[in-house]
Every structure is written in structure tokens, then in C-alpha cells.
C-alpha positions in Angstrom: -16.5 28.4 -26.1 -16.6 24.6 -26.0 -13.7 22.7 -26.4 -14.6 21.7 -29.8 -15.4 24.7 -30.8 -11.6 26.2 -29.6 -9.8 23.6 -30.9 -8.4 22.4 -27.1 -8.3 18.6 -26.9 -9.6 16.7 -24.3 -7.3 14.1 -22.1 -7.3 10.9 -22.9 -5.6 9.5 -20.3 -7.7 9.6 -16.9 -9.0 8.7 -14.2 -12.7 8.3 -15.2 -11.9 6.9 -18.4 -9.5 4.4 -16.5 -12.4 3.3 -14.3 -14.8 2.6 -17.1 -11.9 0.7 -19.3 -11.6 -1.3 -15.9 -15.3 -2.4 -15.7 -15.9 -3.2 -19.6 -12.4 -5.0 -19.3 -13.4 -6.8 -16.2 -17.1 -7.8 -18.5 -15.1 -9.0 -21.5 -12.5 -11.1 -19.1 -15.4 -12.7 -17.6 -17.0 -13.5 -20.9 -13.9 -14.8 -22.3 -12.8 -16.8 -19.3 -16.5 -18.1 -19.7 -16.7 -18.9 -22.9 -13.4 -20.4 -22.4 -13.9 -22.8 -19.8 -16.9 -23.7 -22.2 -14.7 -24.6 -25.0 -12.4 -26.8 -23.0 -14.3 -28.5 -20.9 -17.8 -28.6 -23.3 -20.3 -31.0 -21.8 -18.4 -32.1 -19.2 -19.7 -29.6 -17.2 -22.9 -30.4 -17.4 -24.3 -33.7 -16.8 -23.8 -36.7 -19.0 -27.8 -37.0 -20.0 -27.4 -33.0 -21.3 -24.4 -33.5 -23.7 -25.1 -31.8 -27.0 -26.7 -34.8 -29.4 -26.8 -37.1 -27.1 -30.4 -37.1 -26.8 -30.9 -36.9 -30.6 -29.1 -40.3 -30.4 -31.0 -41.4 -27.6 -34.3 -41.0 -29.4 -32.8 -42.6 -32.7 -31.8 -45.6 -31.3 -35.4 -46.0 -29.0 -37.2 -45.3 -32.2 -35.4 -48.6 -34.0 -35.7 -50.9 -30.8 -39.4 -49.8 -30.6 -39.8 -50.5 -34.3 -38.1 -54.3 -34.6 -39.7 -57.3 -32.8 -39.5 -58.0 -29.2 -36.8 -60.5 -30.6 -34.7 -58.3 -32.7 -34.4 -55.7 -29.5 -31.5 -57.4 -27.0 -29.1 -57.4 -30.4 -30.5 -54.1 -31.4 -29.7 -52.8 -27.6 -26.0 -54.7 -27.4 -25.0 -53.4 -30.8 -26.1 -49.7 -29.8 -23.7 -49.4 -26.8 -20.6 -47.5 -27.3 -17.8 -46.4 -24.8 -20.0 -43.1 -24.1 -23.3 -45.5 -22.6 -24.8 -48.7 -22.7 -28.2 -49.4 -24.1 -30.4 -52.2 -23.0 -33.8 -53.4 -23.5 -36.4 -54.1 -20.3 -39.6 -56.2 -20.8 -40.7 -54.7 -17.1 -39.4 -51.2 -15.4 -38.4 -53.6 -12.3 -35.8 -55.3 -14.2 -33.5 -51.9 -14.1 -33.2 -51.8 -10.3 -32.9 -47.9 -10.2 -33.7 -46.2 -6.6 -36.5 -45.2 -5.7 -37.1 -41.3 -5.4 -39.9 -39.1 -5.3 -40.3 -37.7 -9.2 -38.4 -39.8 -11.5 -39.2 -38.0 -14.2 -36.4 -36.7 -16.6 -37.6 -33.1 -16.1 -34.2 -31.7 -18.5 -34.9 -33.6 -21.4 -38.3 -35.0 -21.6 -39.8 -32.7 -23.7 -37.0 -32.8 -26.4 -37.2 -36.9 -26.1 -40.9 -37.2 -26.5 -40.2 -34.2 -29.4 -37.7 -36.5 -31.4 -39.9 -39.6 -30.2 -43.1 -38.3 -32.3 -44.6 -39.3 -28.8 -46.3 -36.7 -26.1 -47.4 -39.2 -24.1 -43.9 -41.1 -24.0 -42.8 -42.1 -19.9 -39.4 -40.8 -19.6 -37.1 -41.3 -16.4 -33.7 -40.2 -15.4 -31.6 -40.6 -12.5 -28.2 -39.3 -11.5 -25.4 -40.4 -9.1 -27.0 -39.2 -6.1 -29.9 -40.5 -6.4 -28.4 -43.7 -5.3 -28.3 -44.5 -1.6 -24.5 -43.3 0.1 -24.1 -47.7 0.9 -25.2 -48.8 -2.7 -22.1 -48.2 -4.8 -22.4 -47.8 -8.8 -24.1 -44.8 -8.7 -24.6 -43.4 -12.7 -26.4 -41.5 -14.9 -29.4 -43.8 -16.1 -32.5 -42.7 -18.7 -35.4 -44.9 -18.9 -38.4 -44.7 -21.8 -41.5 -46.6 -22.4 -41.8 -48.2 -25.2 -45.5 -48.4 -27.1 -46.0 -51.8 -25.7 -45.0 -51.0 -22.1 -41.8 -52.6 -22.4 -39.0 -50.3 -21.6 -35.1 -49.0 -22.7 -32.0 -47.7 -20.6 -29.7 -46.1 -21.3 -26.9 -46.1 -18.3 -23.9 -43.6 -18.4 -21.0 -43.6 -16.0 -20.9 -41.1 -13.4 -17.6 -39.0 -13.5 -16.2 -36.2 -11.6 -17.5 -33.1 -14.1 -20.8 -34.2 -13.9 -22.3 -30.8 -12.1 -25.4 -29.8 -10.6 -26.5 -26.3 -11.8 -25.9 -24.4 -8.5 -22.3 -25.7 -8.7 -22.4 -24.3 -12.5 -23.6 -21.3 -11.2 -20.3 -21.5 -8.0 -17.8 -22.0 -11.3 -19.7 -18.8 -13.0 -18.9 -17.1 -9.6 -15.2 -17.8 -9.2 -15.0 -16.9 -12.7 -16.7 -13.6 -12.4 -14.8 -13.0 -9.3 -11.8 -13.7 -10.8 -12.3 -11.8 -14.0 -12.7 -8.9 -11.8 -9.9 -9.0 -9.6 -7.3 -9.7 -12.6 -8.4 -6.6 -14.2 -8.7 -4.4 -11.2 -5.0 -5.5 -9.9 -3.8 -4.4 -13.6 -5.8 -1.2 -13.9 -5.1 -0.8 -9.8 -1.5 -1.4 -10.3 -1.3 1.3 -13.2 -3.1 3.8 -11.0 -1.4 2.8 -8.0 2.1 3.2 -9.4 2.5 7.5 -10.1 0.4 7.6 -6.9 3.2 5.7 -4.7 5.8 8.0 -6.8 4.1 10.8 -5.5 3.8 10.1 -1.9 7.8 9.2 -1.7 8.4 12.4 -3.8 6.3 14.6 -1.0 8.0 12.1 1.9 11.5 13.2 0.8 11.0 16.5 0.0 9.9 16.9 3.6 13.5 15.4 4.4 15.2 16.9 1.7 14.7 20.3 0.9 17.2 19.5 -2.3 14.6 16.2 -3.9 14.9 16.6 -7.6 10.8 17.5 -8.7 8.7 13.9 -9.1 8.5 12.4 -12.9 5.1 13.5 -14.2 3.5 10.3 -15.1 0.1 8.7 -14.8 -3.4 9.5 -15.7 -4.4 13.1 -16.1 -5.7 14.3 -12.7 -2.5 12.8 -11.2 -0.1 14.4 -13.5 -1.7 17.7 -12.9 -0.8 16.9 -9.1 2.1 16.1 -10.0 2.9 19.4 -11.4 1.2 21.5 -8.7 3.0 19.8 -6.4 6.4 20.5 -8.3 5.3 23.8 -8.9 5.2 24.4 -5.5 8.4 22.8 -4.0 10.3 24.8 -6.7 8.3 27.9 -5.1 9.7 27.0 -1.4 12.9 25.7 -2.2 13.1 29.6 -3.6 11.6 31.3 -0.5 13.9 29.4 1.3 17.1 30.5 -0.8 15.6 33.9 -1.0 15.4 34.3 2.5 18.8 32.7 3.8 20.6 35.0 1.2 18.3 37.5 2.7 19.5 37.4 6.1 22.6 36.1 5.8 23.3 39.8 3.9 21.8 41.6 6.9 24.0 39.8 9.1 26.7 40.3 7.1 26.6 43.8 7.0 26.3 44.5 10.7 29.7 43.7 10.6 31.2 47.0 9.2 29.1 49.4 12.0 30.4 47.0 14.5 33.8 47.0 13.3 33.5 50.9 13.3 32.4 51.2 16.8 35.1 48.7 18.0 37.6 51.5 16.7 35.6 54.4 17.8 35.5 53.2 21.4 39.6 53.0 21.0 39.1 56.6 21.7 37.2 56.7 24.7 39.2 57.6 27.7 36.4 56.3 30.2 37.9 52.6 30.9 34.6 51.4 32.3 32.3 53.0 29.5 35.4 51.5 27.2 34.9 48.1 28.7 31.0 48.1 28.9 31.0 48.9 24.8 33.9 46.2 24.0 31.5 43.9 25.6 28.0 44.6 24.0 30.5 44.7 20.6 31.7 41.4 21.6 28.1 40.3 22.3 26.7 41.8 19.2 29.6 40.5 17.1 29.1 36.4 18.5 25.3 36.7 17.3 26.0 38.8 14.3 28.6 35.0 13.7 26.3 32.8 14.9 23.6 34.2 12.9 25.6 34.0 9.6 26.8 30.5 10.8 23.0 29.5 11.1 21.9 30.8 8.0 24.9 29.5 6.0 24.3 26.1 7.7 26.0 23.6 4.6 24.0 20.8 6.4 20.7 22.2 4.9 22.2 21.6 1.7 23.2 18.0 2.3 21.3 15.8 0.4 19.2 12.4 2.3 21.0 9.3 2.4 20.8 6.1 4.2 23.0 5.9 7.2 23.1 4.1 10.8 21.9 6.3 13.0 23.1 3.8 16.3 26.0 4.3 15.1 26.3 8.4 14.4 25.1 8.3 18.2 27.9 6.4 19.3 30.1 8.9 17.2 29.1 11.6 19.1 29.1 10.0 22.7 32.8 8.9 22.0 33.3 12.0 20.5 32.4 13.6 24.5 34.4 11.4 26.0 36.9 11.8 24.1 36.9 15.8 25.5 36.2 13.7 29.0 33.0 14.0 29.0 30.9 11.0 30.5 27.8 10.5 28.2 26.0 6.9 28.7 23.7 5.6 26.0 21.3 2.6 25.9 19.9 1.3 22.6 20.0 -0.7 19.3 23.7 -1.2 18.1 22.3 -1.0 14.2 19.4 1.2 13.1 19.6 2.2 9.1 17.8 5.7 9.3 17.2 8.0 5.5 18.1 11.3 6.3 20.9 14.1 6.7 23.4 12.8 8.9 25.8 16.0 8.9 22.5 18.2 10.3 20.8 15.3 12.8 24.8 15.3 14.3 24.9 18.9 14.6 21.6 18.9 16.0 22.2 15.8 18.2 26.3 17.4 19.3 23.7 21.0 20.5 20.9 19.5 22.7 23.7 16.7 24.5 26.0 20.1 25.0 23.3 22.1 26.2 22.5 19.5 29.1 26.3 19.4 29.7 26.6 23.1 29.9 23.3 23.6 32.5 22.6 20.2 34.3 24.5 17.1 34.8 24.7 13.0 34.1 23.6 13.2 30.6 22.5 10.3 28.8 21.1 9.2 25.3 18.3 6.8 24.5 17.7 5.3 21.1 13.8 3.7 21.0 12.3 2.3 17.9 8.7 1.4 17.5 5.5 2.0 15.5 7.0 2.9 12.5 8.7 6.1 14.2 12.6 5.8 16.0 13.2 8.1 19.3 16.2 9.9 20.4 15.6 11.1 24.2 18.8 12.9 25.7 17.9 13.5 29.3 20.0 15.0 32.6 19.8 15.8 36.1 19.7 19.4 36.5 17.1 22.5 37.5 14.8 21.4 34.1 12.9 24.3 32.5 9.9 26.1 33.8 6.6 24.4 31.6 5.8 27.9 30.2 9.4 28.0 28.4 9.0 24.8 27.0 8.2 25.7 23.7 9.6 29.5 24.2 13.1 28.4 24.2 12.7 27.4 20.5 11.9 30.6 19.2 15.5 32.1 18.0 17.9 34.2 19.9 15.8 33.6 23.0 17.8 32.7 26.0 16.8 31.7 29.9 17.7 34.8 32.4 19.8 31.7 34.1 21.8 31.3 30.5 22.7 34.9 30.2 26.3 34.9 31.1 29.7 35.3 29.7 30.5 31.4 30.3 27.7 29.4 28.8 28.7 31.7 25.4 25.0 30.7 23.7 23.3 33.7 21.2 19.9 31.4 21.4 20.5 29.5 18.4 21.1 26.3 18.8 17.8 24.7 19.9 15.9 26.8 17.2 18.8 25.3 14.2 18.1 21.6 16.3 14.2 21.8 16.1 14.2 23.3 12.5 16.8 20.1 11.7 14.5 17.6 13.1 11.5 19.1 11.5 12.8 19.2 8.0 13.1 15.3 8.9 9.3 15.1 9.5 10.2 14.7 12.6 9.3 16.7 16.2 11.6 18.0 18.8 9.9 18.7 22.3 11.0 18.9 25.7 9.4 18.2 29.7 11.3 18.4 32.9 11.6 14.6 34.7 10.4 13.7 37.6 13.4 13.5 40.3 14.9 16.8 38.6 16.3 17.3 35.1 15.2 17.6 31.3 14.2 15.5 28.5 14.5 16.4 25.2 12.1 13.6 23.0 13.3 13.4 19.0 10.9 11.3 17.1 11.6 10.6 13.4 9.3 8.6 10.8 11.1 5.5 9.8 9.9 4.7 5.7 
């Protein structure tokens, strides 16, 4: 069925109707703006010999000085002039003093003179400013006409500034028409523009903030139907993502009670090395089981973005180390104003600069800014990492064979929480050994 038909209404408000309101309304401005300039500046803008009834004068006053004796006509002229031109009457053409150019004939307005004249076969000259040479000054607008006994009339106006020629008519009609356009595109743009910028920071901190409220549906059709796709799906993740942390965070809960039983079932074994080797895998089994729920439960992921100074959470943490005696140098910006989670980027941060404590030595912190992204490198001098574990050691509860003993205490946690922290930053986490020995572990985080 057609919309019509079952009664569903149409959009009003979109994108192809925005685009063809923007070219009629860029038409209309430039007809207005036309029309205007026009109105306000009228003749001017065209030359002086063109002005709307001047010619009809023109043509009345040469029809009375052609009609009154040769001595009437000087009077006749003088009395004629007014502050727009001067009229004066020339027994021979030589007696004007006009330049001489190549077809002096008043090409505009001939016809129309020679029409009002009752006179086809009327001489009619005109001359403009430039026609006079650049080291003769008093260049003006001057019409000459022949009289019916050879003798001649001028008329002589004064040059001025808005006396145009038609291609710099047709420059003004440009401008105009540029300009018509541009003020209506940077309107219509602007509109447009505005719930598309709202959407690009909506998706930009939902991929820091897993907790962004949804973005305000506004704008033309097609974009508010983004708009609520989009929504629709961040409420669809940030559900998974509850879903599955409850999820796990149950499982790992309720590996407690079996390994609380067999803790008090192996208080009945009398072997004390069979005793000792269970306690042990308990133990083991219990500090992931903790870890696991302490990784799932993470309150940092709930933490909501906010501006903070991320030089400065760095030198937090390396005080914090020495503090505990730890040596950690750091090289960077004093000030760096970062959006983000500051509780998960200084958990994240506290893991990797422990790890390099735990397995290698001399560790240091870089802070880098640059290209619109900020890095964090935290580097040592130790045994590095084989390139085939590079991106292994990520994966979670995956440990080196060289990390597998009772004093480092790690379940294979930590870098997985760290890259997962940096990522929900729309950041990337990666690691290569140095040359000389040691690791580097490279943080790079958009700055907005």
C-alpha cells in the first residue's frame, strides 16, 4: 500500500528536502540581494548617458534648440543645464574637443535618440571617461547630436566613481551570486552540520565512556534515525556488557564454595606432601578465582570521563613508587589536560610500571604528545619478551613459563584489565623489546 493510501505520513524534515530549500533559498537571496543593490544604488550603476529618462530629456531639449534660430540656441543651451549635465550648442563638431577613437558612435542609445528625435538619419556620438587619454585630465561622459543644419549639441556629464562598464556589472552580479550562495549554504550547512557534530562526540565518548547518557535525537530525518540506531545500539552493548560481568562475576563467585570444601577436605589427609601440594593449587585456584572477581567487579569501568591532567596522575604514580622506594624516572610535559577515566588509566598505568619492576629493571615513563594523539611509553632493562608473545601476553590468565612462580603472585590479569582500559579510551596498548635489552610498553590515546 502507498503511503497515502495507509494513512503513514511522510517526513518533513530531511535531508533532500533541506538541500532543495538550500538552492531555491540561495535563487531568492540572489534575486533579492539583486534587486536590492538595484533599488539603492539605481543608475548609478550604470553609466551616466543610460540613466532612466535621461535620454527622453536629452532628445527634448535637442528638439527645442534645433527648432529656435541659430541665435536663440546659446540661451536655449545655458538655460537647459542643470547640476545632473550641461548642454551646449556647437556651430562645428571641432569646437567640442572630444578624443579621437575609432567608432564614436553612441551605440547604447542611438536608436532610442534618433526614435524620440523623429530622425533615423540623426549623427549621434558618445564618449566616456576612458576614452580620454591617461595625461589629459577631465575625462566625462559627453553626447554629441547633429542638428538638421549640421550644427551640433553636447551634452557633457561628470565622470563619477559608479559609472561601470558592463563586465564590471556583470563582476558585481558575480559577488552577489557568490555571496547569496554562501550565506545560505553556511545557514542550511550550519543546521545540518550541528546534530552531525552531536553525533560524532556522542560515538567519541561512548568509546571512552561506556556510561555516555544516549545522544539527543535532533536534526533532519535520516540523521535522527542514526541517531536512534546508534542509541539503540549502545543501550544493546552497555547490556551485553552488564550481562556478561554479572555473568562471570557469579561463576567466579561460586568456585568459592568447592574450593572452600576442598580446603577442609584436604584437613583430613594424612599425606603432608599430597596435603601441601593441594593447599597450594587451592591457594592458586583461590588468588585467580579473587583476581577474577576483582577484574570483573572493576568500579573503574563504572567511572564516568572527565577532564583531568594526566602529567600530573603520572607524577602521582612515580611518587607513589618512590614512596615504597622504588626509583621510577619520568620525562615529559608538566601539564597535559586529557578527557578520560583517571581511576582505570591509574590502575592501568600502577600494572604495566609494576610489571617492569617485578621482571626487569630501571624503569622509566615517557609522556609524548603530538598529531592529535598523547603517548605513554613505560620502558626497562630487562630479558624483554620473545616477538611471538607480544600480543599473546594480552589474552587473559596467560602467563610467561619465566612468570610462573610463587613470588611474582600474577593470575595473568593485569595486562589483559590494562589493554581493555586503554582500549575503552580509543586508545592502543602494544609492546616490542628495545634494542640494548628491555621492554617498551607504547599507550597512545586520541586527544579531542
Amino acid at each position: 500500500m502507498s503511503p497515502r493510501r495507509s494513512g503513514a505520513k511522510r517526513p518533513r524534515d530531511t535531508l533532500a528536502r533541506w538541500i532543495a530549500l538550500t538552492t531555491l533559498g540561495a535563487m531568492l537571496t540572489l534575486l533579492a540581494l539583486n534587486a536590492l543593490f538595484s533599488q539603492l544604488a539605481g543608475a548609478w550603476a550604470r553609466p551616466p548617458l543610460m540613466e532612466t529618462g535621461l535620454i527622453e530629456k536629452i532628445a527634448a531639449i535637442t528638439r527645442i534648440i534645433d527648432s529656435a534660430t541659430p541665435e536663440q540656441r546659446p540661451a536655449i543651451a545655458r538655460a537647459a543645464s542643470d547640476q545632473e549635465f550641461s548642454t551646449q550648442w556647437l556651430q562645428q563638431h571641432a569646437e567640442a574637443r572630444v578624443p579621437v577613437v575609432d567608432d564614436p558612435e553612441y551605440s547604447d542609445g542611438a536608436v532610442r535618440l534618433r526614435q524620440q528625435l523623429g530622425r533615423p538619419d540623426a549623427r549621434v556620438e558618445g564618449y566616456e571617461p576612458s576614452d580620454w587619454p591617461a595625461d589629459q585630465p577631465g575625462g566625462r561622459y559627453t553626447a554629441l547630436i547633429e542638428l538638421s543644419d549640421r550644427s551640433w549639441v553636447m551634452f557633457t556629464l561628470p565622470a563619477r566613481n559608479w559609472g561601470l562598464d558592463e563586465w564590471e556589472r556583470n563582476l558585481i552580479t558575480l559577488a552577489l551570486m557568490i555571496l547569496s550562495t554562501l550565506v545560505v549554504a553556511l545557514i542550511a550547512t550550519r543546521h545540518l552540520a550541528a546534530p552531525l557534530e552531536r553525533f560524532a562526540e556522542g560515538a567519541r565518548r561512548f568509546g571512552v565512556d561506556h556510561q555516555a547518557p544516549p545522544i539527543p535525537v535532533i536534526g533532519p530525518n535520516e540523521i535522527r534515525q542514526a541517531i536512534l540506531a546508534f542509541n539503540a545500539m549502545q543501550a544493546q552493548l552497555k547490556h551485553f556488557l552488564q550481562d556478561r560481568t554479572q555473568m562471570l562475576a557469579a561463576i567466579s563467585h561460586d568456585l568459592r564454595a568447592p574450593l572452600t570444601r576442598m580446603r577442609l577436605r584436604g584437613e583430613f589427609i594424612e599425606d603432608a606432601e599430597q596435603q601441601a601440594r593441594l593447599f597450594r593449587d587451592v591457594d592458586e585456584m583461590q588468588t585467580m578465582v579473587n583476581s577474577a572477581l576483582e577484574f570483573f567487579r572493576d568500579d573503574a569501568r563504572l567511572e564516568h570521563a572527565t577532564a583531568f591532567d594526566l602529567a600530573e596522575l603520572l607524577h602521582t604514580i612515580v611518587d607513589d613508587f618512590k614512596d615504597a622506594g622504588i626509583e621510577v624516572s619520568f620525562e615529559g610535559a608538566h601539564r597535559l589536560v586529557y578527557l578520560g577515566r583517571p581511576i582505570g588509566l591509574k590502575r592501568a598505568l600502577t600494572n604495566l610500571i609494576d610489571n617492569t619492576i617485578k621482571y626487569a629493571s630501571e624503569p622509566a615513563v615517557r609522556l609524548e604528545t603530538g598529531a592529535g594523539r598523547v603517548e605513554i611509553r613505560i620502558l626497562d632493562r630487562g630479558p624483554g619478551i620473545a616477538p611471538e608473545f607480544h600480543e599473546q601476553v594480552f589474552a587473559p590468565f596467560f602467563r610467561l613459563e619465566g612468570s610462573r612462580n610463587k613470588h611474582t603472585g600474577g593470575v595473568g590479569l593485569g595486562l589483559s584489565a590494562a589493554r581493555a582500559t586503554v582500549l575503552e579510551h580509543g586508545g592502543t596498548l602494544v609492546l616490542r623489546n628495545r634494542s640494548g635489552g628491555g621492554l617498551e610498553a607504547r599507550i597512545s590515546l586520541p586527544l579531542d
